[in-house]
C-alpha positions as CSV (number, residue, x, y, z in Angstrom):
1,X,-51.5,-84.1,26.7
2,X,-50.9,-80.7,27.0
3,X,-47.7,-81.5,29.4
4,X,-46.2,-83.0,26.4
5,X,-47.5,-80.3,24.3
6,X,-45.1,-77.7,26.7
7,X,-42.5,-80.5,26.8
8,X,-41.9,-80.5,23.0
9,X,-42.5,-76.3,22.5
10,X,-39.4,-76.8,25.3
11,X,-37.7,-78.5,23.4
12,X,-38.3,-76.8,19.9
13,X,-36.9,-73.5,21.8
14,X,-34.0,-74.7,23.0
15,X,-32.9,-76.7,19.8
16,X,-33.8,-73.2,17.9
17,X,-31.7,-71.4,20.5
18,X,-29.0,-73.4,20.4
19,X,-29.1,-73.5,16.2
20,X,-29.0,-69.5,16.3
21,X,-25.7,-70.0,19.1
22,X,-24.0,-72.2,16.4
23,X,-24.9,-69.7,13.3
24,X,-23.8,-66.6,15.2
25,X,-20.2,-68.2,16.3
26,X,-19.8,-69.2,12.9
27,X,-20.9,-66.5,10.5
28,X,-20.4,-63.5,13.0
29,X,-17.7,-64.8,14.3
30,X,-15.1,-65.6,11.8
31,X,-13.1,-63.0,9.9
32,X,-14.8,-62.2,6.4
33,X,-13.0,-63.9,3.5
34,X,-11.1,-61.6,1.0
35,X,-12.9,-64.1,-2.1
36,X,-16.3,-64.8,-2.2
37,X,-15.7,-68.5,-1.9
38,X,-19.0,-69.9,-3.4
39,X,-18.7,-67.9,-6.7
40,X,-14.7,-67.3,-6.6
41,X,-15.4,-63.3,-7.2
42,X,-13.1,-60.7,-5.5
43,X,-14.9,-58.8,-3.0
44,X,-14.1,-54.9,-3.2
45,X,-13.9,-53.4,0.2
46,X,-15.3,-50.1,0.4
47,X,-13.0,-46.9,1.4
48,X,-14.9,-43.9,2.0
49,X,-12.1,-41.5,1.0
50,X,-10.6,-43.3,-1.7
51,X,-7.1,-44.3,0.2
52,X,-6.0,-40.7,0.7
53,X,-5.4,-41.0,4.4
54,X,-3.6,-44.2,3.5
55,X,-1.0,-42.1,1.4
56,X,-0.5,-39.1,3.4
57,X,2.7,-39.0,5.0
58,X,3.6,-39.0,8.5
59,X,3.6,-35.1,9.5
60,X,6.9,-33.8,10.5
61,X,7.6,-33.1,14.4
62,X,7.2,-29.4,15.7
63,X,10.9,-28.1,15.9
64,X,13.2,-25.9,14.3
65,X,14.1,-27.0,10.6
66,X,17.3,-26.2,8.5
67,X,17.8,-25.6,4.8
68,X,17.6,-28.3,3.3
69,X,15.7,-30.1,5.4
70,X,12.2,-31.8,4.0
71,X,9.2,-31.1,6.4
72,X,5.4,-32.7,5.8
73,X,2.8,-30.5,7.1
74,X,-1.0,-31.6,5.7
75,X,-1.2,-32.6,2.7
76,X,2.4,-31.2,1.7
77,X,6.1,-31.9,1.6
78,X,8.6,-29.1,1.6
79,X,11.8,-28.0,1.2
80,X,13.4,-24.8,1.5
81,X,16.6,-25.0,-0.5
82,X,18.2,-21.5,-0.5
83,X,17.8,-17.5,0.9
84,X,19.2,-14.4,-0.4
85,X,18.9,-10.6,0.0
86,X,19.3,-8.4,-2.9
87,X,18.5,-5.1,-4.0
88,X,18.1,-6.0,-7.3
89,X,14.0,-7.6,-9.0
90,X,14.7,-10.7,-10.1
91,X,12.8,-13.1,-12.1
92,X,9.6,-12.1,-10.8
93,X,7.3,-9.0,-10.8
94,X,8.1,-5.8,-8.7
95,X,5.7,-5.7,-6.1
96,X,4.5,-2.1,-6.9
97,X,0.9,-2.5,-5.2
98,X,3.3,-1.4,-1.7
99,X,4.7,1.7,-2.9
100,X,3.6,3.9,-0.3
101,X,5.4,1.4,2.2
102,X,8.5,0.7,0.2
103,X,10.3,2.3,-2.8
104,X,11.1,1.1,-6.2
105,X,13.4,2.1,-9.1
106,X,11.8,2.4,-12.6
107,X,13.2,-1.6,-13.3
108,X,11.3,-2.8,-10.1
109,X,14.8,-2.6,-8.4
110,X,14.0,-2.0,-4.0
111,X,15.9,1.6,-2.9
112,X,15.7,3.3,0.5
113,X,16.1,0.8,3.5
114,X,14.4,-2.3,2.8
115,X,15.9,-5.1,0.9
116,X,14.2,-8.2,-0.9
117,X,14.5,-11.3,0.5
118,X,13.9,-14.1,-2.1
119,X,13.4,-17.7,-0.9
120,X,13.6,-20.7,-2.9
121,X,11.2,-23.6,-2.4
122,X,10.1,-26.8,-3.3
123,X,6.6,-28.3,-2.6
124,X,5.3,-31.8,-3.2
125,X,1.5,-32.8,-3.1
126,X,1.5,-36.3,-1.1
127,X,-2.4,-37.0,-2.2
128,X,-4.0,-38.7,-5.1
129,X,-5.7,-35.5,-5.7
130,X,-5.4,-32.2,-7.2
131,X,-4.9,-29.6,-4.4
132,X,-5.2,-25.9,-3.7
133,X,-2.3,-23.5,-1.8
134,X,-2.0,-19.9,-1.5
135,X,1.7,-19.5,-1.8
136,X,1.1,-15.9,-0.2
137,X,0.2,-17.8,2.9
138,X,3.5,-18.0,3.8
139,X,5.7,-15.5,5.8
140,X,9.0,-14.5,6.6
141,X,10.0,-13.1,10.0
142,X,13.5,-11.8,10.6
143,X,14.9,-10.7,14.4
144,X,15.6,-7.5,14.8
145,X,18.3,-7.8,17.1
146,X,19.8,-10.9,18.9
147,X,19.3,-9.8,21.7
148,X,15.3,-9.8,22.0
149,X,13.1,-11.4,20.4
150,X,11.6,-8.5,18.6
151,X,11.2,-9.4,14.4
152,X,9.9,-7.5,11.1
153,X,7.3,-10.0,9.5
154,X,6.8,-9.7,5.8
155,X,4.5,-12.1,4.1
156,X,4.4,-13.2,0.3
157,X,4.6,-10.3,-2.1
158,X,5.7,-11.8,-5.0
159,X,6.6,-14.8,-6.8
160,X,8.4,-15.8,-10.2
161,X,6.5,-18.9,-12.2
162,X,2.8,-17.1,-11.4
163,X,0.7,-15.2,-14.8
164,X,-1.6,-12.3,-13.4
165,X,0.3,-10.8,-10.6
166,X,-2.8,-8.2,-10.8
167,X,-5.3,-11.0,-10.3
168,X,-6.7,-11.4,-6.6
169,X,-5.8,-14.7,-6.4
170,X,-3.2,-14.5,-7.8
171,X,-0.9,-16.5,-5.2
172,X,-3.7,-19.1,-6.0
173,X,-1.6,-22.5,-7.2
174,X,-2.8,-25.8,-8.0
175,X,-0.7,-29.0,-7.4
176,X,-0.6,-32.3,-9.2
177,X,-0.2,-35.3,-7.2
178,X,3.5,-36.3,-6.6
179,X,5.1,-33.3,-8.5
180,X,7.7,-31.2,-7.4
181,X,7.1,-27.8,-7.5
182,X,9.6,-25.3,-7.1
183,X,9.1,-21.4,-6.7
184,X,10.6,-18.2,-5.4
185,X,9.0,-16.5,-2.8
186,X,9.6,-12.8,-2.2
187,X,9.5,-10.6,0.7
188,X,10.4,-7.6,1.2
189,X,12.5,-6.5,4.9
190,X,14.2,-3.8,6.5
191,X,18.2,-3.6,5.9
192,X,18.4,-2.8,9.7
193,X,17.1,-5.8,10.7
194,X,18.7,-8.2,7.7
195,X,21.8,-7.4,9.4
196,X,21.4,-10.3,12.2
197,X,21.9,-12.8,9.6
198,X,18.8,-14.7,11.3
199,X,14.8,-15.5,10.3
200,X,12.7,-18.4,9.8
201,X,10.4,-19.0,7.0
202,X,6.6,-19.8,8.5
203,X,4.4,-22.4,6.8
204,X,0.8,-22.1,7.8
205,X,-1.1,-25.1,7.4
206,X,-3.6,-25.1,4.6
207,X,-5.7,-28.8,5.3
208,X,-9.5,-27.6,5.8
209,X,-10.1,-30.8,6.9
210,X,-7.9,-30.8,9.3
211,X,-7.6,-27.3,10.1
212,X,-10.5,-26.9,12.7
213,X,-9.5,-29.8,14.7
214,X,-5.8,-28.9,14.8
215,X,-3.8,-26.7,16.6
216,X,-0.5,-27.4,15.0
217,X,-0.7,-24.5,12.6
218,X,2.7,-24.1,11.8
219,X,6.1,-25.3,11.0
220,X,9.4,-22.8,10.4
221,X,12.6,-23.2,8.9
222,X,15.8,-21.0,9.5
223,X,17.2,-19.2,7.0
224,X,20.3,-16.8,6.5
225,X,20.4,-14.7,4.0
226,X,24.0,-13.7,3.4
């Protein structure tokens, strides 16, 4: 009696067994529908970050870029579109705060041997979300000479299309999703050195999500001024 006993738990295991083997390769191992199909209901599939990283852009390669030229970096897409020295304050505030370092007419207008250097860009949010850039985060560095590669580095000063130029953060911009942005950006260098015709505009990067993790911090773009 109790050999048949064993012979049927034997055989309740193995049918069990091989029950649990059939559900597994059937449930686990087809794909999961896109409809539910016993109640014909969509099934939403869950995206922790909302898509973003679906529409961000493909980052542009580490190289030299032209006027002109678009260039995605983080969340952004620019575009330098022009450079130009003057003498002259144009539509945006004297940068007065650097007076002791440079020297300006009672209009705003630069004197002595410096020169403003005004470029115009055009930034592009590529997320589906507000976002935050410090405009002042970007600098301009200009050779010297062209024979070493020795440069005068001014960053940001000043800007047209900002309110406050007083405020602390006041470089501080926001950007809608998929809006083109266009501002000039101001710096300030030495005559001597505008002379070589030759300088590249630096853009930091400015993901925190990605900055920690990244050492691509950077893309330039060349720029004459005259």
């Amino acid at each position: 009696m109790k050999g048949k006993m064993g012979k049927v738990i034997c055989i309740i295991i193995i049918v069990a067994m091989f029950t649990c083997s059939v559900y597994i390769l059937i449930v686990k191992g087809m794909p999961i529908p896109g409809k539910n199909v016993w109640n014909n209901e969509e099934i939403a599939e869950e995206d922790g970050d909302n898509g973003e990283e679906e529409e961000r852009k493909e980052e542009s390669e580490l190289r030299l870029y032209q006027i002109g030229e678009e260039i995605t970096f983080g969340p952004y897409t620019y575009k330098v579109n022009s450079a130009m020295e003057s003498k002259e304050k144009g539509n945006f505030p004297a940068p007065t705060d650097y007076s002791k370092r440079y020297t300006f007419d009672e209009n705003g207008n630069i004197t002595g041997d410096n020169s403003y250097v005004v470029v115009n860009i055009t930034i592009v949010n590529n997320t589906k979300k507000d976002k935050v850039l410090y405009l002042n985060s970007m600098g301009l560095a200009v050779y010297k000479n062209n024979i070493t590669d020795e440069c005068d580095y001014s960053e940001c000063l000043s800007s047209n299309k900002l309110d406050g130029f007083k405020r602390k953060d006041y470089f501080r911009t926001e950007f809608e999703p998929s809006v083109e942005y266009t501002y000039d950006l101001v710096f300030i260098i030495p005559d001597e050195s505008l002379k070589t015709n030759e300088g590249q505009l630096v853009i930091r990067r400015q993901d925190a999500s990605t900055e920690k993790e990244n050492e691509d911090k950077m893309r330039c773009v060349e720029v004459k001024f005259h």
